[in-house]
N, CA and C atoms as a LAMMPS dump frame, in Angstrom:
ITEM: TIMESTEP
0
ITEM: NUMBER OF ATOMS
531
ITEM: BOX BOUNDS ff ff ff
-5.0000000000000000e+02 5.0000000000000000e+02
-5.0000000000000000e+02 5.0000000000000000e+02
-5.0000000000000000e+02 5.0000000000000000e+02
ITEM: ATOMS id mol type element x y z
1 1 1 N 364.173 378.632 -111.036
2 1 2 C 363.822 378.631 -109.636
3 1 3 C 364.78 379.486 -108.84
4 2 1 N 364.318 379.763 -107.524
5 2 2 C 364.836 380.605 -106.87
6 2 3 C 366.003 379.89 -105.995
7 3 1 N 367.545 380.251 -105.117
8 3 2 C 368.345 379.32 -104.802
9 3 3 C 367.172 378.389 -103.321
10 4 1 N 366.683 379.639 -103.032
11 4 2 C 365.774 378.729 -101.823
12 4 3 C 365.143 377.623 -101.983
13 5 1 N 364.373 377.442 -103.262
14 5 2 C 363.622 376.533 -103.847
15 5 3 C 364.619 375.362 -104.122
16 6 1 N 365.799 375.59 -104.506
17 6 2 C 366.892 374.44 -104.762
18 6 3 C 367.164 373.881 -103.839
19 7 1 N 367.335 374.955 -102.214
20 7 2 C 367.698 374.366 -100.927
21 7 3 C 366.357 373.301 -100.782
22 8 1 N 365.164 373.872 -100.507
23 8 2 C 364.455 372.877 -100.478
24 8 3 C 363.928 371.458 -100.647
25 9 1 N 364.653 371.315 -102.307
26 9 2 C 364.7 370.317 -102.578
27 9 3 C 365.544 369.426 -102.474
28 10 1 N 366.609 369.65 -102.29
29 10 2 C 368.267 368.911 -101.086
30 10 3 C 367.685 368.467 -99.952
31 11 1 N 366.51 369.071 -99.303
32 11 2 C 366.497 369.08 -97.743
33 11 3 C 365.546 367.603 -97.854
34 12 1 N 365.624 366.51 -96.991
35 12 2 C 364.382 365.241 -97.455
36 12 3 C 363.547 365.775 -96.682
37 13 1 N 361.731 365.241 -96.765
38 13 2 C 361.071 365.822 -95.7
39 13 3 C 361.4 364.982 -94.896
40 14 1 N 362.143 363.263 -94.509
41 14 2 C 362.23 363.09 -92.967
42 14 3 C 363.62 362.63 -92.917
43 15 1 N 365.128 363.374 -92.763
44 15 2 C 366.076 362.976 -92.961
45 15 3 C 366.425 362.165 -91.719
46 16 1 N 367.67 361.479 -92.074
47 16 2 C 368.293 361.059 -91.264
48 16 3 C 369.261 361.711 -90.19
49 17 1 N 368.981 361.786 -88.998
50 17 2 C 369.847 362.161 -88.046
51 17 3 C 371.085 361.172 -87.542
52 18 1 N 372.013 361.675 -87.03
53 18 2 C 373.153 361.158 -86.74
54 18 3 C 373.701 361.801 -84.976
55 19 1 N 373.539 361.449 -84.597
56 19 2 C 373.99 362.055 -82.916
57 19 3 C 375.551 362.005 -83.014
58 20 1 N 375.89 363.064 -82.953
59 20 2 C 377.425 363.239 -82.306
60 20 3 C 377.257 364.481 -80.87
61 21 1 N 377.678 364.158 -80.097
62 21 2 C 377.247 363.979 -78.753
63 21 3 C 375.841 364.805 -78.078
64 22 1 N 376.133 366.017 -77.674
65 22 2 C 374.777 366.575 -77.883
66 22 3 C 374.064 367.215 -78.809
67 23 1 N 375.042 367.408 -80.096
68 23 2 C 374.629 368.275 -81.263
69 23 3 C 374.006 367.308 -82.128
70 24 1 N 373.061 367.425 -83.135
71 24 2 C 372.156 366.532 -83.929
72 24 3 C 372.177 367.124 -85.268
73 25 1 N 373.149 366.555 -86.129
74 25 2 C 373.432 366.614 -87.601
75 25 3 C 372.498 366.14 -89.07
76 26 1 N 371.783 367.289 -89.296
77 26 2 C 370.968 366.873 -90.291
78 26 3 C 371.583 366.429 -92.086
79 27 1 N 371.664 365.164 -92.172
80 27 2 C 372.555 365.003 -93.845
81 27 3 C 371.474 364.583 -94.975
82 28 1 N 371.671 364.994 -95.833
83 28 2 C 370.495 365.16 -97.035
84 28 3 C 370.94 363.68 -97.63
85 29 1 N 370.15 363.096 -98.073
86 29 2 C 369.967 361.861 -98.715
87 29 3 C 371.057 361.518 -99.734
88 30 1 N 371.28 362.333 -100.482
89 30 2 C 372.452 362.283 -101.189
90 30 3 C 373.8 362.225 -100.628
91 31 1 N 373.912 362.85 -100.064
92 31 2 C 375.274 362.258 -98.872
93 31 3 C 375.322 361.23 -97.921
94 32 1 N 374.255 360.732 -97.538
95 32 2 C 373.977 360.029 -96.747
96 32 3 C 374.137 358.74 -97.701
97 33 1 N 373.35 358.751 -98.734
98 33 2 C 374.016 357.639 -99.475
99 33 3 C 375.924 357.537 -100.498
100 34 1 N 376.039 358.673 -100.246
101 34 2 C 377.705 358.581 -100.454
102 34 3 C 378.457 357.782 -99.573
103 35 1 N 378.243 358.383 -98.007
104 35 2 C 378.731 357.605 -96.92
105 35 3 C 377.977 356.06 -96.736
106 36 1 N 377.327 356.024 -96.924
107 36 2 C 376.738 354.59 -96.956
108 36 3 C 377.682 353.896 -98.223
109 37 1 N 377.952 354.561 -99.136
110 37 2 C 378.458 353.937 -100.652
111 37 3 C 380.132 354.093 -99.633
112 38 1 N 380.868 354.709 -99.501
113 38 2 C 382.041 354.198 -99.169
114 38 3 C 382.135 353.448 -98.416
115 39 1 N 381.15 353.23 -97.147
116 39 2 C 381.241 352.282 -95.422
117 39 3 C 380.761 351.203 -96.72
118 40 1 N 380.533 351.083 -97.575
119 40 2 C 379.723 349.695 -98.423
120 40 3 C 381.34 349.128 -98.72
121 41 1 N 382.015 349.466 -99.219
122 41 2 C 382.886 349.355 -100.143
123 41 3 C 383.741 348.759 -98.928
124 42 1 N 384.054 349.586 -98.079
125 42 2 C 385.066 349.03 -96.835
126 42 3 C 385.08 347.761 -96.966
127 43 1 N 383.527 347.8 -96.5
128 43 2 C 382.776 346.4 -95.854
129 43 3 C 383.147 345.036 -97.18
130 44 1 N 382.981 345.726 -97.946
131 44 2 C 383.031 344.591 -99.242
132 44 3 C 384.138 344.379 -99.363
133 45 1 N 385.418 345.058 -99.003
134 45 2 C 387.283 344.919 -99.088
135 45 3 C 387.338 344.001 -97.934
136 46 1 N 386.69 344.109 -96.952
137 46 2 C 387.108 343.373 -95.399
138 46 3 C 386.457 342.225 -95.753
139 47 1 N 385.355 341.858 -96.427
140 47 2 C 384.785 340.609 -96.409
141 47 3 C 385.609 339.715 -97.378
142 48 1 N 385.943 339.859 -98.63
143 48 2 C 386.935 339.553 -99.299
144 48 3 C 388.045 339.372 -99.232
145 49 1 N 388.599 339.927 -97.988
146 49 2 C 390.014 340.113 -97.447
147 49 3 C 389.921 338.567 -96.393
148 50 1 N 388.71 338.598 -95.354
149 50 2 C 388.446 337.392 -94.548
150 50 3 C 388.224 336.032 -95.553
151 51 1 N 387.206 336.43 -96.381
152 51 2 C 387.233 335.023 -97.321
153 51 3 C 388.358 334.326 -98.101
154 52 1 N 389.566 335.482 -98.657
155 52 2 C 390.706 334.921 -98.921
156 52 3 C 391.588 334.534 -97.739
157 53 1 N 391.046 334.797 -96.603
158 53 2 C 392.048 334.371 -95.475
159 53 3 C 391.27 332.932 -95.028
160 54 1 N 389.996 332.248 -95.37
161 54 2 C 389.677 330.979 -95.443
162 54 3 C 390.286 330.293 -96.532
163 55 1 N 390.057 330.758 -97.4
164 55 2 C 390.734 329.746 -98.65
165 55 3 C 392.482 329.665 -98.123
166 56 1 N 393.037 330.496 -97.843
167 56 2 C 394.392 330.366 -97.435
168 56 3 C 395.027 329.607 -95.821
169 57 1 N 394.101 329.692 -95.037
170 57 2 C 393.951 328.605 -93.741
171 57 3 C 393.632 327.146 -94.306
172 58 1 N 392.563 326.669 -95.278
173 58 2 C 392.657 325.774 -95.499
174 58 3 C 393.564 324.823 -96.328
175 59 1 N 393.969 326.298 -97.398
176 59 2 C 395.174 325.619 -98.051
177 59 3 C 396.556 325.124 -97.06
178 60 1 N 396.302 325.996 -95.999
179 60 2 C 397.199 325.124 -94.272
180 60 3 C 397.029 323.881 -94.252
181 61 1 N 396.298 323.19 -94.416
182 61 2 C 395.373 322.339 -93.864
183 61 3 C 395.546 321.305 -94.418
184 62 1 N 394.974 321.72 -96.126
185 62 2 C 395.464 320.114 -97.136
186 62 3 C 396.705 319.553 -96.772
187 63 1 N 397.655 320.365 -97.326
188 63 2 C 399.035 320.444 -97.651
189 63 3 C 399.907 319.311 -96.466
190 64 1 N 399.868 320.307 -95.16
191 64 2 C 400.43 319.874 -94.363
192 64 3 C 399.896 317.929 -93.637
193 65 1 N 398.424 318.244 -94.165
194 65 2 C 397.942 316.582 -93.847
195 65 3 C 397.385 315.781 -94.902
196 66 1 N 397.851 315.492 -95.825
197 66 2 C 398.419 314.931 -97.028
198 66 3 C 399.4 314.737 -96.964
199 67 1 N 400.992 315.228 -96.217
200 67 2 C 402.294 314.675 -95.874
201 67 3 C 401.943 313.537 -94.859
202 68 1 N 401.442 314.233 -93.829
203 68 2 C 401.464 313.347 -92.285
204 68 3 C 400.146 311.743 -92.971
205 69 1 N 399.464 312.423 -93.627
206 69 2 C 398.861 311.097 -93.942
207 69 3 C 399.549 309.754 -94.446
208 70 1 N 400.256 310.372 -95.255
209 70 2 C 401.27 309.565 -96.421
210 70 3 C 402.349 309.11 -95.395
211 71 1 N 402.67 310.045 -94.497
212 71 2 C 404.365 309.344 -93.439
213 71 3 C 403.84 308.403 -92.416
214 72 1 N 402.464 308.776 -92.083
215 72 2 C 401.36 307.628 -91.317
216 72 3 C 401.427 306.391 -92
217 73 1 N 401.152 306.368 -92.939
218 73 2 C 400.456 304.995 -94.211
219 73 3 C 401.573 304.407 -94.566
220 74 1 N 402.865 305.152 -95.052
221 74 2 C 404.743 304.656 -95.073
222 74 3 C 404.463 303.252 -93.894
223 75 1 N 404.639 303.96 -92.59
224 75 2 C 405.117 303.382 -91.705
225 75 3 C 404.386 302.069 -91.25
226 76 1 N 403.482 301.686 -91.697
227 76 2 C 402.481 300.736 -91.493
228 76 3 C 402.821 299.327 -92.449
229 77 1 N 403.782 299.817 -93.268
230 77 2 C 404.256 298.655 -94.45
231 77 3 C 406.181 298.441 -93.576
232 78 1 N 406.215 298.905 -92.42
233 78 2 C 407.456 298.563 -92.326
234 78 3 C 407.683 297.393 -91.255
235 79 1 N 408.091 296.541 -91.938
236 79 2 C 408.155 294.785 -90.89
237 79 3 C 409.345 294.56 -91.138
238 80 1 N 409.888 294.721 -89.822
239 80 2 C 411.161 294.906 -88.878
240 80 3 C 411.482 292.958 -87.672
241 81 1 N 411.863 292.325 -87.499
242 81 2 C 412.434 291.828 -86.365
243 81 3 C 412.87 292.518 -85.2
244 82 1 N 413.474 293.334 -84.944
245 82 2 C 414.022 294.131 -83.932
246 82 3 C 413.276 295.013 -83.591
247 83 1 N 413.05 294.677 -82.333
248 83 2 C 411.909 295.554 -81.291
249 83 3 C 412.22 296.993 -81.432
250 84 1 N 413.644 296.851 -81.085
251 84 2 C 413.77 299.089 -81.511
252 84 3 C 413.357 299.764 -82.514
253 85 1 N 413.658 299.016 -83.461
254 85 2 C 412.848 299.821 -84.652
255 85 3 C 411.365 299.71 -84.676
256 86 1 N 410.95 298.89 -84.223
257 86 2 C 409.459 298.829 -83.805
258 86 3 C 409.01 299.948 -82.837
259 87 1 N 410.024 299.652 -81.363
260 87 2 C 409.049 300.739 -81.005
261 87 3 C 409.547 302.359 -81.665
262 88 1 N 410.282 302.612 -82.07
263 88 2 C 410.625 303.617 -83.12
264 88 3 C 409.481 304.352 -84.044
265 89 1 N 409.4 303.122 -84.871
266 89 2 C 408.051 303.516 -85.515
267 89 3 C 406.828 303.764 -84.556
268 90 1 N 406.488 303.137 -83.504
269 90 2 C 405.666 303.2 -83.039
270 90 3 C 405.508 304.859 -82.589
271 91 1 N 406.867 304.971 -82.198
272 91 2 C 406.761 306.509 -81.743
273 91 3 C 406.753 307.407 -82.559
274 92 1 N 407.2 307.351 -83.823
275 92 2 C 407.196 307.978 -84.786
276 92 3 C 405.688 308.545 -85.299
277 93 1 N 404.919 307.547 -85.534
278 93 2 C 403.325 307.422 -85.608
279 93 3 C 402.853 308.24 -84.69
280 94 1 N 403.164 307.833 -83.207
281 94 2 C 402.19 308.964 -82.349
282 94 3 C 402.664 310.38 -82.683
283 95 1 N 404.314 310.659 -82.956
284 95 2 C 404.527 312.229 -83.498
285 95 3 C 403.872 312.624 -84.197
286 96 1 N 403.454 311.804 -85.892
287 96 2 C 402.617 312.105 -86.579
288 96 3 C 401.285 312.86 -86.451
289 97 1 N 400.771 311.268 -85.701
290 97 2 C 399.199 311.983 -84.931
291 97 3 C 398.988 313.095 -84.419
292 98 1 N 399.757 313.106 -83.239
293 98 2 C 399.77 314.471 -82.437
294 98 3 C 399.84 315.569 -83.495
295 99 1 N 401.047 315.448 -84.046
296 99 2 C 401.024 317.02 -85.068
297 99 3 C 400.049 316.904 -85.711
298 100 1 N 399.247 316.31 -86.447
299 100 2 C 397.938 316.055 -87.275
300 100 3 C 396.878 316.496 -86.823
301 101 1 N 396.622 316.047 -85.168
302 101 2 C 395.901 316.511 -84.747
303 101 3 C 395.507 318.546 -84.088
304 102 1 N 396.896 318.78 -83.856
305 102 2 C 397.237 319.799 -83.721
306 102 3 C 397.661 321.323 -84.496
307 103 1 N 397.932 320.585 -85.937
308 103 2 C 397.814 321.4 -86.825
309 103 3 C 396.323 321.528 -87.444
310 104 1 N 395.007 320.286 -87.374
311 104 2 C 393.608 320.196 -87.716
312 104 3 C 393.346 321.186 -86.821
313 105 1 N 393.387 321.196 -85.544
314 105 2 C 393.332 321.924 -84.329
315 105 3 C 392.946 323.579 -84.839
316 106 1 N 394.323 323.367 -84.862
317 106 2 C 394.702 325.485 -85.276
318 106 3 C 393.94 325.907 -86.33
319 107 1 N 393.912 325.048 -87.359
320 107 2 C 393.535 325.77 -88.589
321 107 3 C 392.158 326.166 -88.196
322 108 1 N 391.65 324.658 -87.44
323 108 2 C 389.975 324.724 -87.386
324 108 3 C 389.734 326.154 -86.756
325 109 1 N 390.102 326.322 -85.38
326 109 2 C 390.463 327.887 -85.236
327 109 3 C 390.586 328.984 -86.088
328 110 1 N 391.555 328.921 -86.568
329 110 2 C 392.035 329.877 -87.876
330 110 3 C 390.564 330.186 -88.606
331 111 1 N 390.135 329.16 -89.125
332 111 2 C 389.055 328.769 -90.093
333 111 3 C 387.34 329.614 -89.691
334 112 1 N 387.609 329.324 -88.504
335 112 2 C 386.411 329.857 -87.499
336 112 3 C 386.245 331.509 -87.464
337 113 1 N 387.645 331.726 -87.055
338 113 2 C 387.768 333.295 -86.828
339 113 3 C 387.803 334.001 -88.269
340 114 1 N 388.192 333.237 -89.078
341 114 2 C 387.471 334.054 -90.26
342 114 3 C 386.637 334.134 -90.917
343 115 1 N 386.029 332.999 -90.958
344 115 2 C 384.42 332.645 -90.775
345 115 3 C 383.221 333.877 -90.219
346 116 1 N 383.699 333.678 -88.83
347 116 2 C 382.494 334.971 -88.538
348 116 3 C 383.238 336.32 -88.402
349 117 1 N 384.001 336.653 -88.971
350 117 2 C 384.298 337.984 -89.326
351 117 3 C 383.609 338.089 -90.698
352 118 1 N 383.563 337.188 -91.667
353 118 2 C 383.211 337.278 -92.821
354 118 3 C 381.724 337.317 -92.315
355 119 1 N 380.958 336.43 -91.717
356 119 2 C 380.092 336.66 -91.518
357 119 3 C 379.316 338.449 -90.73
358 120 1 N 379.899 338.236 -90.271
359 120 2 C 379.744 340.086 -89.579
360 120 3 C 379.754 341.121 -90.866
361 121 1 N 380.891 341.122 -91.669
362 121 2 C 381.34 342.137 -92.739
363 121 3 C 380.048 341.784 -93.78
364 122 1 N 379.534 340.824 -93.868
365 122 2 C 378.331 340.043 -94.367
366 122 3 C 377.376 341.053 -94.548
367 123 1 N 376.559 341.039 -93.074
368 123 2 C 375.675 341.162 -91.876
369 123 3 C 375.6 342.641 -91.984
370 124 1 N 376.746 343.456 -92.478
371 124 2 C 376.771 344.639 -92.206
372 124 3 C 376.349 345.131 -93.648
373 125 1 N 376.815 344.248 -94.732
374 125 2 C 376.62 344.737 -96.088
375 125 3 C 375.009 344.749 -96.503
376 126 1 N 375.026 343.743 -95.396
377 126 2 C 372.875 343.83 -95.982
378 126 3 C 372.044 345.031 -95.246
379 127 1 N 372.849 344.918 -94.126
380 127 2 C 371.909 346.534 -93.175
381 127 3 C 372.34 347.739 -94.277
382 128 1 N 373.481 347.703 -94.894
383 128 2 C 373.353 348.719 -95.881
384 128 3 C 372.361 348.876 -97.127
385 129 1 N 372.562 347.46 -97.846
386 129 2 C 371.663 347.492 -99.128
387 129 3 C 370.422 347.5 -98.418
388 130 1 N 369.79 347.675 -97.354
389 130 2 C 368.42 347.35 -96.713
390 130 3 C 368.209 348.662 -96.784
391 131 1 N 368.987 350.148 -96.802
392 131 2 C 369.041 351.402 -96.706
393 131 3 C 368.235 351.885 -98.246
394 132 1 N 369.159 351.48 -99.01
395 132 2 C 368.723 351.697 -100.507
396 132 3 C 368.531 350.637 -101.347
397 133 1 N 367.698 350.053 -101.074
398 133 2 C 367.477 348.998 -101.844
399 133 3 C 367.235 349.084 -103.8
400 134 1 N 367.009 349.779 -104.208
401 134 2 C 367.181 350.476 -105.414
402 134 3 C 368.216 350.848 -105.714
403 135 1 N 369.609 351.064 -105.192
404 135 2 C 370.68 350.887 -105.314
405 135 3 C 371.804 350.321 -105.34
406 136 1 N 371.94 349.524 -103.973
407 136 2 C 372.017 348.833 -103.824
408 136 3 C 371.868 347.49 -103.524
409 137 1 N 372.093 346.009 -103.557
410 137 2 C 371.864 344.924 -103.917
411 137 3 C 372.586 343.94 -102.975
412 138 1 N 372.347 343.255 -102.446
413 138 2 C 373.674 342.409 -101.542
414 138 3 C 373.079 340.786 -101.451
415 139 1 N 373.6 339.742 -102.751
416 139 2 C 373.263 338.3 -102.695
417 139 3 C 371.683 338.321 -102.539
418 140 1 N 371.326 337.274 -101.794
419 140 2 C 369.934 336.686 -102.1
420 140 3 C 369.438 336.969 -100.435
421 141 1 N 368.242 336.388 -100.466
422 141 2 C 367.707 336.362 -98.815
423 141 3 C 368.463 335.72 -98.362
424 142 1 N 368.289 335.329 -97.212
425 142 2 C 368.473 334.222 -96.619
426 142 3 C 368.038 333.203 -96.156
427 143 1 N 368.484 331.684 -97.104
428 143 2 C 367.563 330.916 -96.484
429 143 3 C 368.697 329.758 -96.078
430 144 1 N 368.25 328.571 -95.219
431 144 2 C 368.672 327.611 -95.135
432 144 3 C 370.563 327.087 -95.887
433 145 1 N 370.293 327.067 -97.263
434 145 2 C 370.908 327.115 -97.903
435 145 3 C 372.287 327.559 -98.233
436 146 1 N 371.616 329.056 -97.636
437 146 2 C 372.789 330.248 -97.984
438 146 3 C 373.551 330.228 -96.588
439 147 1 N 373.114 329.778 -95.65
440 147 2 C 373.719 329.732 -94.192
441 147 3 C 374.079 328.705 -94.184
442 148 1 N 374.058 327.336 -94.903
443 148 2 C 375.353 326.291 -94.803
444 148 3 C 376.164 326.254 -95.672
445 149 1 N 376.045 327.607 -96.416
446 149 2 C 377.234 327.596 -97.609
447 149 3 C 378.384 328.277 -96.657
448 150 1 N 377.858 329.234 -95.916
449 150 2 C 378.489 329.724 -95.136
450 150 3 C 379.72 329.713 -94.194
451 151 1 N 378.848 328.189 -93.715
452 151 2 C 379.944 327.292 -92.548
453 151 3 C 380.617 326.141 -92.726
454 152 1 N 380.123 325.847 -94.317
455 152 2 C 380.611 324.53 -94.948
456 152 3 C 382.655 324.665 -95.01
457 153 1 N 383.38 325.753 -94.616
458 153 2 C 384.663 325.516 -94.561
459 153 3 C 385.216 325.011 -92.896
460 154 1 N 384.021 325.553 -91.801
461 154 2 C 384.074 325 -90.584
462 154 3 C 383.824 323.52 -90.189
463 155 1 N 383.331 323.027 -91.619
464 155 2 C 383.319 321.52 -91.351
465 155 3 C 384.324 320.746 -91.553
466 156 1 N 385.223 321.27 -92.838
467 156 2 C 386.305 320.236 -92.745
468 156 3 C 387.345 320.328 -92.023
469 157 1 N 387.872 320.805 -91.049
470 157 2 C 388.724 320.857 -90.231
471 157 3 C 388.619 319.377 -89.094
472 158 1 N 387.069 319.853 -88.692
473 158 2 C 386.959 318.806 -87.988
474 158 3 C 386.722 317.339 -88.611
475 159 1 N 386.521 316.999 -89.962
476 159 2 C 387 316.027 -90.587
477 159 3 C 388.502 315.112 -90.498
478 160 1 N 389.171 316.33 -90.599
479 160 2 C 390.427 315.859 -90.486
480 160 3 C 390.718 315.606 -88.726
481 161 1 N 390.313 316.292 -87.758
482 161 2 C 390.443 316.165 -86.407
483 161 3 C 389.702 314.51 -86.183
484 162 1 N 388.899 314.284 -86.211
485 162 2 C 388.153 312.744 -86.442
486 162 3 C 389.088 311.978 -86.49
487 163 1 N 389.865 312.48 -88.093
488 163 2 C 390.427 311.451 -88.66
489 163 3 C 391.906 310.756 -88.297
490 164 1 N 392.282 311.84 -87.221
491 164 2 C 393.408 311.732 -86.324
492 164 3 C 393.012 310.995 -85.034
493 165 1 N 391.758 311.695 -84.44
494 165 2 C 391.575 310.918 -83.636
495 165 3 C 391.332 309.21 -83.271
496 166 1 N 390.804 308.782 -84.607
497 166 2 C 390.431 307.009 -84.782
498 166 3 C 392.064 307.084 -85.339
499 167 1 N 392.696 307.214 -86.047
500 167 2 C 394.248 306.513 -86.379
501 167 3 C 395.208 306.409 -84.904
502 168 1 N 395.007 308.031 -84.295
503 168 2 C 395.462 307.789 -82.686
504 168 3 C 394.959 306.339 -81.8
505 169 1 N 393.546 306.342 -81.715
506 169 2 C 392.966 305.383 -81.124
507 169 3 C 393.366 303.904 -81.583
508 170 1 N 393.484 303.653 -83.019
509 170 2 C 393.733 302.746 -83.192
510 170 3 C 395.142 302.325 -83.028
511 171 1 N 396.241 303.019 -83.188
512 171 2 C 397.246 303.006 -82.843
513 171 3 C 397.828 302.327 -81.484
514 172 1 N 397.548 303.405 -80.585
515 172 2 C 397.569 302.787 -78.865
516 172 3 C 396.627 301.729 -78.543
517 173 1 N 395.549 301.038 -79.969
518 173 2 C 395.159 299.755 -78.963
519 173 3 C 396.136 298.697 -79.321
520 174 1 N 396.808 299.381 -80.841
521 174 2 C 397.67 297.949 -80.986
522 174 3 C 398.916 298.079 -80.145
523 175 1 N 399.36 299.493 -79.777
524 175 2 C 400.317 299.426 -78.959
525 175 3 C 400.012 298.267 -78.129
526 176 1 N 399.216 298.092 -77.174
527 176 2 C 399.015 297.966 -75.915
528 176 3 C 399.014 296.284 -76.211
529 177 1 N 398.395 296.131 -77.566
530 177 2 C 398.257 294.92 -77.612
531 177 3 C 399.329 293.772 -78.183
């Protein structure tokens, strides 16, 4: 074949345009899926990068309330005569809580914001494989399912927030009482 005939066949009959400001850049399919194949790859480093930053917020999370649980549960076996050490403990307990509640707090935060970043870096990987679907591939549809697998690390935070809140509550009624 002739080189024209080669150009031809590089050229798609309906390519993709790209606007950079008033000039309009015609890219042949084959490049177009290169750049799609590296913006893929980004996307797949950043989503992986957010999902290890959930597993590592929550490992915040156990750790630190599994102590406060245990220095909570200590103090509940300690029977004292002397009011100071009573109210001692007593105060001791609300320190507990509070930090319990406040470290559930943050993480849940923490937990969130990487959550829907992962979700976004997600979101972006399917508008790609939606490009070339013969090439690329990204998980399953979406159903029901796949969207509470999603948010199932946004739930336990507030598990533990609950669980501060009724030990708080119960706490200050026996204070009082």
């Amino acid at each position: 074949m002739s080189e024209s005939a080669e150009e031809k066949e590089d050229i798609p009959e309906n390519p993709k345009t790209e606007e950079k400001s008033d000039a309009v850049e015609l890219k042949p399919k084959s490049q177009d899926f290169e750049d799609d194949l590296s913006t893929w790859d980004r996307y797949k480093e950043a989503m992986f990068r957010e999902q290890d930053s959930i597993h590592l917020r929550l490992q915040w999370l156990f750790l630190p309330q599994s102590v406060l649980l245990a220095a909570f549960g200590l103090t509940l076996y300690v029977e004292t005569e002397f009011t100071e050490i009573e109210i001692l403990t007593d105060l001791f307990r609300l320190v507990v809580v509070m930090l319990g509640l406040l470290s559930s707090l943050t993480v849940s935060l923490a937990v969130g914001a990487a959550t829907s970043m992962h979700e976004i870096w997600s979101d972006e990987m399917r508008k790609i494989a939606k490009h070339h679907p013969t090439k690329l591939s990204y998980g399953t549809r979406s159903t029901i399912f796949e969207g509470m697998s999603r948010h199932c690390a946004n739930l336990i935070p507030p598990v533990f927030i609950f669980a501060w809140m009724v030990l708080g509550l119960i706490m200050l009624t026996n204070m009082n009482s």
